[in-house]
C-alpha positions as CSV (number, residue, x, y, z in Angstrom):
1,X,-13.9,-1.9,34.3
2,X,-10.5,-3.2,32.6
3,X,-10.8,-5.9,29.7
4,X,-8.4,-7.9,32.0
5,X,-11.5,-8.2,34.2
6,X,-13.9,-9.4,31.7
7,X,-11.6,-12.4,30.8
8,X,-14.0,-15.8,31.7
9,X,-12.4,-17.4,34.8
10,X,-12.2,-21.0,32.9
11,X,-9.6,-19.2,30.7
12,X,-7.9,-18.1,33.4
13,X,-8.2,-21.7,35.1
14,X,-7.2,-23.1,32.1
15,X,-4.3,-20.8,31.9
16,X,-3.2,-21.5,36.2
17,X,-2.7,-24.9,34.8
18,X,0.0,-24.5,32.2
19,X,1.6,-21.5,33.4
20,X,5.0,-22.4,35.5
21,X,4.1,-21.8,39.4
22,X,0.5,-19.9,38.0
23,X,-0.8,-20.4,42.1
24,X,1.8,-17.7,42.9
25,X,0.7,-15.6,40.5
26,X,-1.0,-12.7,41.0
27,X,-4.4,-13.4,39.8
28,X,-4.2,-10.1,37.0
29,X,-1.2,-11.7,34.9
30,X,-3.5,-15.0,35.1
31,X,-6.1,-12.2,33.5
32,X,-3.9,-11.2,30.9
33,X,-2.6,-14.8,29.8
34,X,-6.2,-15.9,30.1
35,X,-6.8,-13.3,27.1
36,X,-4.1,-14.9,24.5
37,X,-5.4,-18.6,25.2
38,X,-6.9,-18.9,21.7
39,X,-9.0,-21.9,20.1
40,X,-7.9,-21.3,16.6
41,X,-4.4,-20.5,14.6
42,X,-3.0,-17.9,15.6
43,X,1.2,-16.5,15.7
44,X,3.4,-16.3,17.9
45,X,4.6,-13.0,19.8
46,X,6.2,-14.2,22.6
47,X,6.2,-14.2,26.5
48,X,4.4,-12.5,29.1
49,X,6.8,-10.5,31.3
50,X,5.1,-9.7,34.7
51,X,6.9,-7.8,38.0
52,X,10.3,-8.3,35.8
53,X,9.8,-12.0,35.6
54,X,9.4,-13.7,32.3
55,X,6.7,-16.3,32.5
56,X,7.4,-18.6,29.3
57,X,4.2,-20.9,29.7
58,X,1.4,-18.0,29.1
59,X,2.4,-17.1,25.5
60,X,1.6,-13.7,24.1
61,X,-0.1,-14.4,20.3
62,X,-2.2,-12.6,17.3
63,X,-5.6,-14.4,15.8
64,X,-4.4,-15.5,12.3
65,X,-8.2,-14.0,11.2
66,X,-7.7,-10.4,12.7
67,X,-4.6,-9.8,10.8
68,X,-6.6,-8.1,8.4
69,X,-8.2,-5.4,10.6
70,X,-4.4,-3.6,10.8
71,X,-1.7,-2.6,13.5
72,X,0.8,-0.2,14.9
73,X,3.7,-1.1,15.6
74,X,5.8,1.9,16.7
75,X,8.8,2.5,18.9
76,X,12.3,4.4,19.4
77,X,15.3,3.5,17.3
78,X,17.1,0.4,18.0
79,X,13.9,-0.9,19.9
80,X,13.7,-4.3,17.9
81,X,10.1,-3.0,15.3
82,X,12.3,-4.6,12.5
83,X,12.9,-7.6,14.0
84,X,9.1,-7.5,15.2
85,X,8.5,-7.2,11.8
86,X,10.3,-10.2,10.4
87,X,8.7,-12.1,13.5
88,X,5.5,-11.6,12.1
89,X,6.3,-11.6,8.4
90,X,7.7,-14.8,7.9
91,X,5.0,-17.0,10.7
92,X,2.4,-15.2,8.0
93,X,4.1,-17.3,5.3
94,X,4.0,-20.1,6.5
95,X,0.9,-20.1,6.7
96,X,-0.1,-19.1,3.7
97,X,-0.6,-15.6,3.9
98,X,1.7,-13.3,1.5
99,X,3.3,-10.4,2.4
100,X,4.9,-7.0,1.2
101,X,7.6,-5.1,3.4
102,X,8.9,-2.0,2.6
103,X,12.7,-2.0,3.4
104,X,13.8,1.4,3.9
105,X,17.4,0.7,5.8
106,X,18.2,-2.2,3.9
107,X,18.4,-4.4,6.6
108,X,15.3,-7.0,5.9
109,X,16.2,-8.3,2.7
110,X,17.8,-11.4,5.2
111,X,13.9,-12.8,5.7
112,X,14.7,-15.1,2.3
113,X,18.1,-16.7,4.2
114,X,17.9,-19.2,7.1
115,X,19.1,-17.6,10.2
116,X,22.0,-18.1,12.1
117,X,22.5,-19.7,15.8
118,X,24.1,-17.9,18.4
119,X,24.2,-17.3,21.7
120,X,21.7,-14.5,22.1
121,X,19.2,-16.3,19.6
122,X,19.5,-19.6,22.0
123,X,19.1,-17.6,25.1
124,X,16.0,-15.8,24.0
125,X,14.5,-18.9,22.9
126,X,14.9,-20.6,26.0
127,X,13.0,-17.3,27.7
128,X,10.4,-18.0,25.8
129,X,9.8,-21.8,25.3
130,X,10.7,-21.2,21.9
131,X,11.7,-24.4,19.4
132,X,14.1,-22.0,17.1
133,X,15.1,-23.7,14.2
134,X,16.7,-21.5,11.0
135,X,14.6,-21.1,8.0
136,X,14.3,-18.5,4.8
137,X,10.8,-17.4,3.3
138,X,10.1,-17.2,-0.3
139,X,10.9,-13.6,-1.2
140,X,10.8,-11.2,-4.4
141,X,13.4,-8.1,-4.3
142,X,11.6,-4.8,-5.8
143,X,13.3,-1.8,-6.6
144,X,11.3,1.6,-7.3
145,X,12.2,2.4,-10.7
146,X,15.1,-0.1,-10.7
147,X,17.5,2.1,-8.7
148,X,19.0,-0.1,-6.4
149,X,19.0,-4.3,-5.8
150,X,15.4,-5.5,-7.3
151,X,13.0,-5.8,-9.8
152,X,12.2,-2.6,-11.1
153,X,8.5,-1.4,-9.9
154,X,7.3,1.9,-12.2
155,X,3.7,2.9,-12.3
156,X,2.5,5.0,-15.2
157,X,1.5,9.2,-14.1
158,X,-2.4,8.2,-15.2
159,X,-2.5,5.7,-12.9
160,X,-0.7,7.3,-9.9
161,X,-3.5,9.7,-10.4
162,X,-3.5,13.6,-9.3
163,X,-4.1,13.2,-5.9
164,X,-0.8,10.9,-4.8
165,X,1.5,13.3,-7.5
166,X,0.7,16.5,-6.2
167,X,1.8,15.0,-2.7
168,X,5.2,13.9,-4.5
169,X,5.5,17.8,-6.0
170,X,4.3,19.2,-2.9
171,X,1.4,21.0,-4.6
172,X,-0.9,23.2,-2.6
173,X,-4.8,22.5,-2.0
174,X,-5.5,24.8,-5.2
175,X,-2.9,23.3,-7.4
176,X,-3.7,19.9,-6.7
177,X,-7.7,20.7,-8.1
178,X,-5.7,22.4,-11.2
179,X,-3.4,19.5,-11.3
180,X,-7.3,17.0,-11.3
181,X,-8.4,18.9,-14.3
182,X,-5.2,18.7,-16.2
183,X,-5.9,14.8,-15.5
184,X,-9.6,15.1,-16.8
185,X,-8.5,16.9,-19.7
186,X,-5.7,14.1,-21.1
187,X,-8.7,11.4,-20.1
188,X,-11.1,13.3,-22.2
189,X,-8.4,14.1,-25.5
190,X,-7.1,10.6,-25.4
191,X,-3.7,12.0,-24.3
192,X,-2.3,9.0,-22.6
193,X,-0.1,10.1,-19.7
194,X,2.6,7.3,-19.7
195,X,5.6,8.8,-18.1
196,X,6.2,12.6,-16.6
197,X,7.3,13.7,-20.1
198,X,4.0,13.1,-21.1
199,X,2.3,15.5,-18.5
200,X,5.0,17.9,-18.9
201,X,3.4,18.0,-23.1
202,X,0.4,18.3,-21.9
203,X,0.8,21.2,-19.4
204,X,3.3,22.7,-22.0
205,X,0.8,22.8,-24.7
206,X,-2.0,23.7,-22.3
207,X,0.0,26.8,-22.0
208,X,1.0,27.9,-25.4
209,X,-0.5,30.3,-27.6
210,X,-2.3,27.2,-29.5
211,X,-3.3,25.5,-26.4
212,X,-4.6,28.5,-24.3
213,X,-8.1,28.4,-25.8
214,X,-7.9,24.6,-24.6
215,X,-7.4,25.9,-21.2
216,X,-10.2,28.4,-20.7
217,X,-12.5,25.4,-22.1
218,X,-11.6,23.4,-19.1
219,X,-12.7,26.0,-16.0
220,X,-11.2,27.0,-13.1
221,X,-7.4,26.8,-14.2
222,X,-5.6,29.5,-14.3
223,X,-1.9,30.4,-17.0
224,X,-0.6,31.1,-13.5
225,X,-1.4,27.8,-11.7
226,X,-0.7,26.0,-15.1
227,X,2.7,27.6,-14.9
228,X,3.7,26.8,-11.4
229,X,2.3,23.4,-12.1
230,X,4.8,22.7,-14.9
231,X,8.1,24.7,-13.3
232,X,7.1,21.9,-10.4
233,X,7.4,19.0,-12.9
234,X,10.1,20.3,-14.8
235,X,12.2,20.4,-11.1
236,X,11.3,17.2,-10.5
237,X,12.5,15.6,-13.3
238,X,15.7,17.0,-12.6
239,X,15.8,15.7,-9.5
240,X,16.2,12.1,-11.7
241,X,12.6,10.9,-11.1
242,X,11.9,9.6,-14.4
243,X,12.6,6.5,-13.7
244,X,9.5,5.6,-11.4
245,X,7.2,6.3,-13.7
246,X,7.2,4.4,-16.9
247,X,5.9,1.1,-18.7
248,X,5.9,-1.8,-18.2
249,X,3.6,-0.8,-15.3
250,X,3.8,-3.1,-12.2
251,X,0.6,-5.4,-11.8
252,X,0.5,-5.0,-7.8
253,X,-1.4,-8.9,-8.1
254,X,1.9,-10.2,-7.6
255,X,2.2,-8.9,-4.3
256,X,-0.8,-11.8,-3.3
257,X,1.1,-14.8,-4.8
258,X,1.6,-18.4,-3.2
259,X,4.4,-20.8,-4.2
260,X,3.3,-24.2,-4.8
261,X,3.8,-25.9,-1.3
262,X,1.2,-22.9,0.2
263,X,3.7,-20.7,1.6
264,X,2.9,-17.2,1.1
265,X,5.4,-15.0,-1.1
266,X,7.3,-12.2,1.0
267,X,7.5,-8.9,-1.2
268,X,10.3,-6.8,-0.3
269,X,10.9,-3.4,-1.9
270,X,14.6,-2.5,-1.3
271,X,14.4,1.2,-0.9
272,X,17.8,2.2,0.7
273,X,18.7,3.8,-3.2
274,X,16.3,6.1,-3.0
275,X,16.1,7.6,1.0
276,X,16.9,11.0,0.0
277,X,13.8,11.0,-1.5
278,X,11.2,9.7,1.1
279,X,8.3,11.8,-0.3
280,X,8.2,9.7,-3.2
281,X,8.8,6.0,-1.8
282,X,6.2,6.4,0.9
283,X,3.5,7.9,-1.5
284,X,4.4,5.1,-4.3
285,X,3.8,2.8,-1.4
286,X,0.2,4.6,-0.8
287,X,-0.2,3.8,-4.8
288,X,0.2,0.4,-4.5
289,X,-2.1,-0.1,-1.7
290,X,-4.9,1.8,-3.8
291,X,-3.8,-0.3,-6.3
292,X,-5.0,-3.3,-4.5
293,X,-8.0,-1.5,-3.2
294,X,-9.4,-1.1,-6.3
295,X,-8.2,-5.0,-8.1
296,X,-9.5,-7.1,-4.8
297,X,-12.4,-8.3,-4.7
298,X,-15.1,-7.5,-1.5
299,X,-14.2,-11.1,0.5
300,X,-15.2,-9.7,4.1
301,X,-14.5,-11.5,7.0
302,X,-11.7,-14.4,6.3
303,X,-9.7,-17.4,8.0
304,X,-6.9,-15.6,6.9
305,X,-5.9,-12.2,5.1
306,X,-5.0,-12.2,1.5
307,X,-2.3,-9.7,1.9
308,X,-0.4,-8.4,5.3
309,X,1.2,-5.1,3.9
310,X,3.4,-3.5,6.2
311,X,4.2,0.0,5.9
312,X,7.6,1.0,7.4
313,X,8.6,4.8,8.1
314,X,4.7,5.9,8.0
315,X,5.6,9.3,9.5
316,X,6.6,10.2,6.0
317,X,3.4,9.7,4.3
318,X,1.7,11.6,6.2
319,X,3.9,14.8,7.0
320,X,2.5,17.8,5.0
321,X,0.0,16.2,3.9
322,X,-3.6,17.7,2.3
323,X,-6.6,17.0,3.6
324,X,-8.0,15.1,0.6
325,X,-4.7,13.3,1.0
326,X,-5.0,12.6,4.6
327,X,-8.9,11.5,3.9
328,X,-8.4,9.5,1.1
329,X,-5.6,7.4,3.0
330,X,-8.5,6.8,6.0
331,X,-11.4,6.3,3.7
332,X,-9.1,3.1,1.9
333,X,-7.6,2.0,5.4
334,X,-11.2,1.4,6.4
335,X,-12.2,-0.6,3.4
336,X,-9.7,-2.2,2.3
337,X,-10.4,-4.5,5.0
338,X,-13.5,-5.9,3.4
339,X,-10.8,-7.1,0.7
340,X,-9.0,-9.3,2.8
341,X,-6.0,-7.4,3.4
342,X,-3.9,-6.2,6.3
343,X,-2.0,-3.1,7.0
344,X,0.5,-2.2,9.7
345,X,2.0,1.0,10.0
346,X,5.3,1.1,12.0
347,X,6.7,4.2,13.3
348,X,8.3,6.4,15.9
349,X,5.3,7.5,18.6
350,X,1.6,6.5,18.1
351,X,1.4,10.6,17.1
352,X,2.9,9.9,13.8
353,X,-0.1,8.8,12.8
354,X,-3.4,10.8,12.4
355,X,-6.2,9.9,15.0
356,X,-8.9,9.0,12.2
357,X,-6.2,6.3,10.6
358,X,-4.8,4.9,14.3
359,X,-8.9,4.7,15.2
360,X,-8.7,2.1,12.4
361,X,-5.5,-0.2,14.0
362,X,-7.2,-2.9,16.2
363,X,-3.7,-4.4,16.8
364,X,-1.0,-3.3,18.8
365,X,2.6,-3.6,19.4
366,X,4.9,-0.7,21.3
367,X,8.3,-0.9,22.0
368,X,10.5,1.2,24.2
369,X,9.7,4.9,24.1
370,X,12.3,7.9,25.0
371,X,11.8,10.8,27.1
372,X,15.0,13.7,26.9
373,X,12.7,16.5,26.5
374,X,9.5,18.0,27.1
375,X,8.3,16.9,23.9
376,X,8.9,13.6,23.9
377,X,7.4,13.3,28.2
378,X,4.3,15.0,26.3
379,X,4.6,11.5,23.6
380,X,4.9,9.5,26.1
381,X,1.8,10.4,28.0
382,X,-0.1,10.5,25.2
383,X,1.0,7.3,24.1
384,X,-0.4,5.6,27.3
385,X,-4.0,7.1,27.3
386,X,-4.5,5.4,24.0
387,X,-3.8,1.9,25.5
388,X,-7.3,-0.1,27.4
389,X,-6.8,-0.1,31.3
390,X,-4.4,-1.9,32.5
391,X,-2.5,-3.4,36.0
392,X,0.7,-2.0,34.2
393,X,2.2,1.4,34.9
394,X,2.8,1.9,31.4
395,X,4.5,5.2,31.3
396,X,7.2,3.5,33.4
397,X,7.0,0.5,31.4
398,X,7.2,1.8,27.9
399,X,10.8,3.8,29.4
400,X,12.3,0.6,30.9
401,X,11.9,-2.0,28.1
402,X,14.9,-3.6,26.9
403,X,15.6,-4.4,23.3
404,X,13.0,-7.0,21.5
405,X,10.6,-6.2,24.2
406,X,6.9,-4.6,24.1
407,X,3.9,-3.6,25.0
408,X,1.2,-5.8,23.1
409,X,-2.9,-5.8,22.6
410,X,-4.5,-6.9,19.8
411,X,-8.4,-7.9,18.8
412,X,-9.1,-11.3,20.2
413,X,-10.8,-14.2,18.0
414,X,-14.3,-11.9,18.9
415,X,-12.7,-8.8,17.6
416,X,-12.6,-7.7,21.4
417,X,-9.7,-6.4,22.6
418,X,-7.2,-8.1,24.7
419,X,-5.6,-7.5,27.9
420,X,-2.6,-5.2,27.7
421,X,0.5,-7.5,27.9
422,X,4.5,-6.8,28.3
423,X,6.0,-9.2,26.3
424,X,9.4,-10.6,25.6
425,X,9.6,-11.1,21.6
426,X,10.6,-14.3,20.4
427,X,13.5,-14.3,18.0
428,X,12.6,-14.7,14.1
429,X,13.6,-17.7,12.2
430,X,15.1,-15.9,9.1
431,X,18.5,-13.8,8.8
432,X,18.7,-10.6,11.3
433,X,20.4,-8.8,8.7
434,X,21.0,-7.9,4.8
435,X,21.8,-10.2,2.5
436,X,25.1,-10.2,0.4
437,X,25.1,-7.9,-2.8
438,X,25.6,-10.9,-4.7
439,X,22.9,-13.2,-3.5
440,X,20.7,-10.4,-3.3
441,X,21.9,-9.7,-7.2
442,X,21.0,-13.2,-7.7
443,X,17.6,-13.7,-6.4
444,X,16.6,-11.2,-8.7
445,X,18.0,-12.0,-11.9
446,X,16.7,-15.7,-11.2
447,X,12.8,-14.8,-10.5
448,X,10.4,-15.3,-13.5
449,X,9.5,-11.7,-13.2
450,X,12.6,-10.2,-14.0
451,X,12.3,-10.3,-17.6
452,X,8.6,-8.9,-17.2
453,X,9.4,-5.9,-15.5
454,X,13.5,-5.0,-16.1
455,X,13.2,-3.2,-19.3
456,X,12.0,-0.2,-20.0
457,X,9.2,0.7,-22.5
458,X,8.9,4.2,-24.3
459,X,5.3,3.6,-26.3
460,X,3.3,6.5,-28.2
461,X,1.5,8.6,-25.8
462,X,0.6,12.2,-25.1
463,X,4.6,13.5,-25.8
464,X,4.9,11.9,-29.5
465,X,1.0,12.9,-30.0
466,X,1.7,16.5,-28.7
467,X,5.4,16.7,-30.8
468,X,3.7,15.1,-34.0
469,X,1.0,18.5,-33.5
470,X,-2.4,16.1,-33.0
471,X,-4.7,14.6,-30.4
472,X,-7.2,11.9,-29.8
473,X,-10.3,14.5,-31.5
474,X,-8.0,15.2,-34.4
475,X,-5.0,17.9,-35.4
476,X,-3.5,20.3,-33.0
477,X,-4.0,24.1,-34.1
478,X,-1.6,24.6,-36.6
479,X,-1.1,20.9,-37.4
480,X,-1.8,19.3,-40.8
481,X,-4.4,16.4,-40.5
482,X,-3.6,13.2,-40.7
483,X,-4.7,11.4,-43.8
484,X,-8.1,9.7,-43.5
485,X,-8.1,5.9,-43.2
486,X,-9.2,3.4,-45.7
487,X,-13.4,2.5,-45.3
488,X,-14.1,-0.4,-43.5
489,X,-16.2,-3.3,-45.5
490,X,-20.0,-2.6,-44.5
491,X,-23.1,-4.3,-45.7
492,X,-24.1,-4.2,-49.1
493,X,-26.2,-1.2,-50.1
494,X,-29.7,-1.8,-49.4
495,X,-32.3,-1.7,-53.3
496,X,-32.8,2.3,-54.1
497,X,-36.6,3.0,-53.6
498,X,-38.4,5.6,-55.6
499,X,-36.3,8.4,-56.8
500,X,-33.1,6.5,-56.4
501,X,-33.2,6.7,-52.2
502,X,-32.3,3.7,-50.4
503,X,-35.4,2.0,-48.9
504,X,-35.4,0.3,-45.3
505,X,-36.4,-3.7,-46.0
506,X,-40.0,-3.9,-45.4
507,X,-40.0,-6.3,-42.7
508,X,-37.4,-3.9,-40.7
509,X,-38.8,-3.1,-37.4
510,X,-39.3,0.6,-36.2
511,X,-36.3,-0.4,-33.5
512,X,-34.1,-1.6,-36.2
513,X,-34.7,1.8,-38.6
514,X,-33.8,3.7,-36.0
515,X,-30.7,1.9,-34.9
516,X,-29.2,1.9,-38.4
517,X,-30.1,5.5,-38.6
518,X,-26.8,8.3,-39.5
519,X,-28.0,10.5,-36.7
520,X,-27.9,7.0,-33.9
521,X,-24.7,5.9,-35.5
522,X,-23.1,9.6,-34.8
523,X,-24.4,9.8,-31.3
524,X,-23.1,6.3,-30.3
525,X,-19.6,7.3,-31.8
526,X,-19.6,10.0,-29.7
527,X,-20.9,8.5,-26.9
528,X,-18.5,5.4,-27.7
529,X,-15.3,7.8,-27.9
530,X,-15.9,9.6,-24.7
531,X,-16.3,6.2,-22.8
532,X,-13.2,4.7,-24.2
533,X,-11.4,7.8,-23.3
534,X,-13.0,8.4,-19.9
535,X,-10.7,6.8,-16.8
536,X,-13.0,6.0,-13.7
537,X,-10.7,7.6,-10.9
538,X,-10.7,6.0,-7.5
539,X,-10.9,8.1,-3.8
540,X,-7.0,8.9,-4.9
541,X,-7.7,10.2,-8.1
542,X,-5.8,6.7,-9.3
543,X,-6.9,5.2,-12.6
544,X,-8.9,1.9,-12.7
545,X,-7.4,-0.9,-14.6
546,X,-8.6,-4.1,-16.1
547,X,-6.7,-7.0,-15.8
């Protein structure tokens, strides 16, 4: 049985009554508009197409509540998914809902600028019963590392975590373990890992005559692996990556900020600067959504999302990927949920992503696929066995929509769910297209986070510890100690006892003797150190932090 079928027929009564010449119909498009007739807020997709006809009363929309339990929205180039995007990103803020776009063409920073009239905008709006009228969202312009148009966004190497750099340095399964203990090791020493010159000390010394004793203490690192480790590091630092990692480290709460008329914030990072490099830009997007993972707090189910993070180009993130890589990005797709917040992953073909993280996507929206070569037939028809049932012939359909047209379900207001629709987009509200260098420039100089995040800060860490021959437990090998700091004020000796011994007071309890014993005082220092040095390591091997 379809889910077109299940639809109540009061829906679908309700539905004949405000669809244009609905006694015509035939009675599965009623089905289908039956299914997007929801009780509570909701946004606006567009309009059913049916038989070629575009049927502007039964509107095509997505429950404002099940924006947090993801999408796909995927699609040939030059389809319209940008444009679906903006659609979706700026009806979130208005109602209240922020949002973070990743811009890897350069061609969404126009969501913040009013849009402008024209023929093809009025003609599209008067397909689909649309009242356009222009309008901007409030929007924050990120940069990664501050190469390009934005506010710089860095993240420090112990808090990226093992796990997402070895993707970056295309590390092997092994190297990546060798890589966690390297991690582990800094944690334990107090070596703070602040920027990659930092891990390249650590690695260095790890290496060295003086350090190699350090190395067999850890287990299961090899000089080889060590070495291959830093050659990879030492590469990619030439490559001019330094500048992503770094302090001041971005708080990723300001992705979840309101202004003060409840519009939600759009977040776009401008990424055009660095698309040579797309290994990096789609794993530091994976970093700020662990990020998030592990700040949020466990909301569950919610009127609306905190956070609708869309993440463009996802074919990247996951080519060559590990299998701990590939795990940990399901194991926080499925969770992060519970924290209120969305994610949409747009891309080519539905194949681009693995079958664990689209089994997670309850919403759906598919534009136009191609078919030139075997290959891509073979996409195609794989593409339309992982839509419900439908009246549609959707391999046919998916090769003859137009631009700005798709193929939608998403979870109804039950989390069911809906009928598979063709749908004619509406047209967004904001500027199709960049904004000026100089407005762009602009916005960015003017936000109150500018002079937060735009300078750089270069702070003692593992390299100045290493170079000044000490770590957190004391001197390097070779290294003179530091000098010993003054004594802190203590309590006043207690009276000597018999033979010149201090006494206990007399009324001191048996819990209180052996609290103020030497042996409990050395034990909690110990035990003290190793917890102020230890960092609790998420499912990505990312650092925890407290805000």
């Amino acid at each position: 049985m379809s889910d077109s079928e299940t639809m109540p027929s009061a829906a679908a009564e309700t539905v004949s009554e405000r669809v244009a010449g609905a006694p015509a119909l035939p009675r599965e498009a009623l089905e289908i508009a039956a299914g997007y007739a929801f009780a509570g807020p909701a946004l606006d997709l567009g309009a059913l197409l049916w038989d070629g006809t575009c049927l502007p009363d039964a509107q095509i929309r997505i429950p404002l509540p099940m924006l947090n339990r993801h999408g796909l929205v995927a699609g040939a180039t030059g389809t319209g998914k940008t444009k679906t995007l903006q659609l979706i990103a700026e009806q979130l803020s208005a109602q209240g809902v922020p949002v973070f776009l990743a811009d890897v063409k350069g061609d969404v920073s126009g969501i913040s600028a009013p849009g402008e009239p024209g023929k093809k905008v009025q003609e599209r709006a008067r397909e689909v019963h649309q009242e356009w009228t222009p309008g901007g969202c409030p929007a924050e312009f990120y940069a990664l590392g501050g190469l390009g148009h934005g506010i710089p966004v860095r993240a420090t190497v112990t808090s990226f975590g093992p796990v997402l750099l070895s993707k970056v340095l295309q590390l092997n399964r092994t190297q990546e373990q060798s890589l966690g203990l390297i991690f582990h090791y800094a944690d334990q020493k107090g070596l703070e890992l602040v920027d990659l010159k930092d891990l390249r000390a650590v690695v260095a010394f790890l290496t060295s005559d003086e350090g190699k004793p350090e190395l067999k203490g850890i287990g299961g690192l090899s000089t080889a692996t060590a070495g291959v480790i830093l050659r990879s590091l030492t590469a990619f630092e030439a490559q001019g990556m330094s500048p992503f990692f770094g302090e001041p480290e971005f708080d990723t709460s300001e992705l979840t900020r309101t202004t003060p008329d409840a519009r939600g914030v759009v977040s776009v990072l401008e990424l055009p600067a660095v698309q040579d490099r797309p290994q990096l830009f789609s794993t530091f997007l994976m970093w700020l959504l662990a990020d998030l993972f592990h700040d949020l707090p466990e909301v569950g189910d919610v009127d609306r999302p905190k956070l609708v993070f869309f993440f463009d180009e996802a074919h990247l993130l996951f080519g060559d990927a590990s299998k701990a890589f590939l795990d940990s990005i399901t194991q926080t797709v499925r969770l992060i949920r519970s924290k209120g917040v969305g994610v949409f992953f747009v891309t080519q073909t539905p194949k681009d992503v693995p079958g664990d993280v689209l089994a997670q996507l309850g919403n759906r929206v598919q534009h136009a696929l191609r078919a030139f070569t075997p290959d891509d037939q073979k996409a195609l028809k794989a593409t339309v066995k992982t839509f419900p049932d439908s009246p549609y012939d959707l391999e046919e359909v998916l090769m003859g929509l137009g631009t700005g047209e798709a193929v939608v379900t998403v979870l109804s207001e039950k989390g069911a769910p809906t009928p598979v629709a063709v749908t004619r987009l509406r047209a967004p509200r904001s500027l199709m297209g960049p904004l000026e260098a100089g407005a762009l420039d602009q916005a960015v100089n003017e936000s109150p986070l500018y002079g937060r995040y735009a300078h750089a800060v270069d702070r003692e860490s593992a390299y100045e510890k290493l170079t000044a021959g000490r770590t957190g437990d004391g001197p390097a090998p070779g290294a003179r100690a530091p000098s010993s700091p003054p004594a802190r004020p203590g309590p006043a000796p207690e009276a000597a006892g018999p033979g010149g011994r201090s006494r206990p007071r007399e009324d001191a309890s048996v819990v209180e003797q052996v609290v103020g014993s030497g042996l409990f005082k050395s034990l909690a220092r110990s035990v003290g150190t190793q917890i102020g040095r230890e960092i609790t390591r998420s499912i990505f091997g990312t650092a925890r932090k407290r805000r």
